[in-house]
C-alpha positions as CSV (number, residue, x, y, z in Angstrom):
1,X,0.0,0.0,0.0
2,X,1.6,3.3,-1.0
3,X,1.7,6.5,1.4
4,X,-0.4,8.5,-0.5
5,X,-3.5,6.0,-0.6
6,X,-2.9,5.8,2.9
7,X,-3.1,9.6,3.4
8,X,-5.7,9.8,1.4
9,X,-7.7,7.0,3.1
10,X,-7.2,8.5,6.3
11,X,-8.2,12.1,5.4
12,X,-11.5,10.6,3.6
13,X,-12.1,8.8,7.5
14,X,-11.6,11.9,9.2
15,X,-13.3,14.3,6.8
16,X,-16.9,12.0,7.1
17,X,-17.7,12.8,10.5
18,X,-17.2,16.2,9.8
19,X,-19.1,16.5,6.7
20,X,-22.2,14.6,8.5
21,X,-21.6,16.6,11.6
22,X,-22.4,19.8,9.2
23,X,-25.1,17.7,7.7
24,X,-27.1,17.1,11.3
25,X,-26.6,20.5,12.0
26,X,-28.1,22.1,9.0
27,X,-31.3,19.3,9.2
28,X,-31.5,20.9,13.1
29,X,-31.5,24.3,12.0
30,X,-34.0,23.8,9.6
31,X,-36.5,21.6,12.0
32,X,-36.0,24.4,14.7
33,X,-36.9,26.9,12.3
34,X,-39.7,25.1,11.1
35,X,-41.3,24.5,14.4
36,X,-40.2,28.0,15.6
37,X,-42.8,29.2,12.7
38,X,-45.5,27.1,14.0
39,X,-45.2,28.1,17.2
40,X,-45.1,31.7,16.4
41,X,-48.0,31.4,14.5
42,X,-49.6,29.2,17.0
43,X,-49.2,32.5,19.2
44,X,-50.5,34.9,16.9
45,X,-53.6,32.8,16.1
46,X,-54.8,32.2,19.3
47,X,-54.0,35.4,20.8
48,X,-56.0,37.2,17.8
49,X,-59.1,35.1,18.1
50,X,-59.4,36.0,21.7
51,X,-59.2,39.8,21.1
52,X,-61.7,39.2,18.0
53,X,-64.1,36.9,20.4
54,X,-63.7,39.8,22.9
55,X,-64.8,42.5,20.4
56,X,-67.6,40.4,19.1
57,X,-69.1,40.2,23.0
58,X,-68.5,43.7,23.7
59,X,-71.0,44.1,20.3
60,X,-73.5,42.0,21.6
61,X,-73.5,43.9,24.6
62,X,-73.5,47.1,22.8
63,X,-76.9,45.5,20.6
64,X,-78.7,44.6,23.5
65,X,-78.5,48.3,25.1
66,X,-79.2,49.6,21.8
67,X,-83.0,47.2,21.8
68,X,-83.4,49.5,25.2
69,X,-81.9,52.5,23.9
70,X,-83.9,52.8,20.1
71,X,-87.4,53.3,21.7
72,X,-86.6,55.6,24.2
73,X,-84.8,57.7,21.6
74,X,-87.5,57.5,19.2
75,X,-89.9,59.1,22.1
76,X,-87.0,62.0,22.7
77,X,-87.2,62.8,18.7
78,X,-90.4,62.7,18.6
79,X,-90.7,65.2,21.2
80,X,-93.2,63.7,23.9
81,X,-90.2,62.1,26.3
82,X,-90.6,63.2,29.9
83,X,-88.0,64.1,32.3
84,X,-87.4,60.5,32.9
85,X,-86.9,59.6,29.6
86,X,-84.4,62.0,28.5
87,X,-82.4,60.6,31.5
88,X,-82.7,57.3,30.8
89,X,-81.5,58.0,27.0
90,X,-78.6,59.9,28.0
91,X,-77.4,57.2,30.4
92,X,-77.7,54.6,28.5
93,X,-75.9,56.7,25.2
94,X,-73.0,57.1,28.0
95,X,-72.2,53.8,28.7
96,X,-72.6,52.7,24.9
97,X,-69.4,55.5,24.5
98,X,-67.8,53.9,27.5
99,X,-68.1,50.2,26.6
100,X,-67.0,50.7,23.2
101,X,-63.8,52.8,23.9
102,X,-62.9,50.7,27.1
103,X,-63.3,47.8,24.4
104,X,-60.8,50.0,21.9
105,X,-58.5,50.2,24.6
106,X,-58.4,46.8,25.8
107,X,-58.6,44.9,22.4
108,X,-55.7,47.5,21.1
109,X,-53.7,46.1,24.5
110,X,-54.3,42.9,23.7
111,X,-53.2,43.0,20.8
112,X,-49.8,44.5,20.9
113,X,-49.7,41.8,24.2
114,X,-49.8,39.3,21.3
115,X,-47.5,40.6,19.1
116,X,-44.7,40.9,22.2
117,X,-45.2,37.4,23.1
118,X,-44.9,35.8,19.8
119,X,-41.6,38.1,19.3
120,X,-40.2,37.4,22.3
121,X,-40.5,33.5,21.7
122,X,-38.8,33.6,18.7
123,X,-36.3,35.7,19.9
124,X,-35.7,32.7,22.2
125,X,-35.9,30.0,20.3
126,X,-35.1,30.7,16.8
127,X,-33.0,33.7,15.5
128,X,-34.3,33.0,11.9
129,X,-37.6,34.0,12.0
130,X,-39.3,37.4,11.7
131,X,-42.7,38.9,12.3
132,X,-43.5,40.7,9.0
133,X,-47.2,42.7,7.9
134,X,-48.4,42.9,11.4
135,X,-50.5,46.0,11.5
136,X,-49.5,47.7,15.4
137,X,-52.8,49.0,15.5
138,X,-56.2,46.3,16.4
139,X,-57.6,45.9,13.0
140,X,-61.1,47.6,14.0
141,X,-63.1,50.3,12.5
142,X,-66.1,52.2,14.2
143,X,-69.1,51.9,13.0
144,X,-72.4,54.2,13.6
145,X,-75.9,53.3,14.1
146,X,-78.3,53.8,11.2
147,X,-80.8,55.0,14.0
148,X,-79.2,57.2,16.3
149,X,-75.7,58.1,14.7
150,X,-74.2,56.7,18.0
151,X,-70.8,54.8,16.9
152,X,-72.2,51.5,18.4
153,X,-69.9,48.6,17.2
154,X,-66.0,47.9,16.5
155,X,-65.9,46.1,12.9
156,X,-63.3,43.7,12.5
157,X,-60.9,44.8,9.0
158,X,-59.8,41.4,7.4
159,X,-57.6,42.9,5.5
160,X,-55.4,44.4,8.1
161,X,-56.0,41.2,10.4
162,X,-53.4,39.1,9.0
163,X,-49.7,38.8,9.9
164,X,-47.1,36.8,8.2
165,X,-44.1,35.2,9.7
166,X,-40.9,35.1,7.5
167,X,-38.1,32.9,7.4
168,X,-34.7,32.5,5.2
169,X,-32.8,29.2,5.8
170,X,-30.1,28.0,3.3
171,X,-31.6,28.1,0.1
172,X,-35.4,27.9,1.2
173,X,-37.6,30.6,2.3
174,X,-40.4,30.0,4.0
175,X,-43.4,32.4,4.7
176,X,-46.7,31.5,6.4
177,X,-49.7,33.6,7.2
178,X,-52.1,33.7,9.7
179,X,-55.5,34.3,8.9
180,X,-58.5,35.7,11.3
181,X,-61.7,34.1,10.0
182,X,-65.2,34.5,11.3
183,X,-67.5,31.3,11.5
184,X,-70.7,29.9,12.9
185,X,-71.1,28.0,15.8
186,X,-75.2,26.9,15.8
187,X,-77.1,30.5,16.1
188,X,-73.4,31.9,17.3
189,X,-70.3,33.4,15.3
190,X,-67.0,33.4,16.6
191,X,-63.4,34.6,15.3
192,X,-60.8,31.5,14.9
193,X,-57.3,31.0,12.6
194,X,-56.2,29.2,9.9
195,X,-52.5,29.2,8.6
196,X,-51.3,29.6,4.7
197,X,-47.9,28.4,3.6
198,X,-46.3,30.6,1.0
199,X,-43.0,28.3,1.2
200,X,-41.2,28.6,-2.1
201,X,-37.5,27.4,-3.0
């Protein structure tokens, strides 16, 4: 046997471990990634829906004052309201205001509470994923009664609700979106998620 195949035997010995040391390392990268994403988006999703479900009670709230509220209104307009009455509608038009901008503020906490938890996990777990098209603000706009021109509901915009996680590993990016979707449960709607995958080599 001559030096040189020995040499070279020996170097192709040593070199294996190393090249399928480099190779487990990359496939762990890439699964921790992966499941990073998922879990980020598991975040997302769930905290969403609850701010969403919240909103969606505070509404039902705000439309079952609003059954009390429309008749008494309809007596002040119409000019025959007593004392009593006039009270009544202005109390109840104040805590409409009040329910819906306490629900503003709390949904809007929520909210950026979600987003800080889902960055902070994958600050800690995975430095190759990002939060991307997350609007800062709760994706609400106020809508006004047809009746009485009080604002009287906070209207979910699905076009601003969704937020996209990004990730670039070796040659493979991967993006996934979580979507906001509204569906019925018997009589009963509710907010829940659903992911996308917008993977792509």
């Amino acid at each position: 046997m001559s030096i040189s195949f020995l040499i070279i035997s020996l170097s192709a010995l040593f070199a294996v471990p190393l090249w399928t040391h480099s190779l487990y390392e990359d496939i762990f990268r890439t699964e921790k990634t992966m499941i990073g994403m998922d879990n980020g988006a598991i975040i997302l999703g769930r905290g969403d829906r609850a701010t969403l479900n919240f909103i969606e009670k505070a509404n039902k709230f705000i439309s079952g004052l609003e059954k009390i509220h429309h008749p008494l209104h309809a007596l002040l307009i119409s000019g025959v309201a007593t004392p009593n009455v006039v009270s009544q509608d202005q109390m109840i038009e104040s805590l409409i205001r009040t329910t819906l901008e306490s629900t503003l503020l709390t949904s809007q906490s929520m909210w950026l509470k979600t987003s800080l938890e889902a960055a902070r996990y994958l600050a800690e777990f995975t430095k190759n994923v990002a939060i991307e098209q997350r609007s800062s603000l709760v994706p609400v706009d106020k809508r006004s009664c047809s009746i009485c021109f009080l604002t009287h509901r906070l209207e979910v915009d699905t076009s601003k609700s969704a937020s996209d996680l990004f990730s670039f590993e070796g040659r493979k990016k991967w993006r996934m979106r979580v979507e906001i979707f509204q569906k019925n449960r018997g009589v009963q709607t509710a907010w829940d998620y659903h992911f996308k995958d917008f993977s792509e080599d």
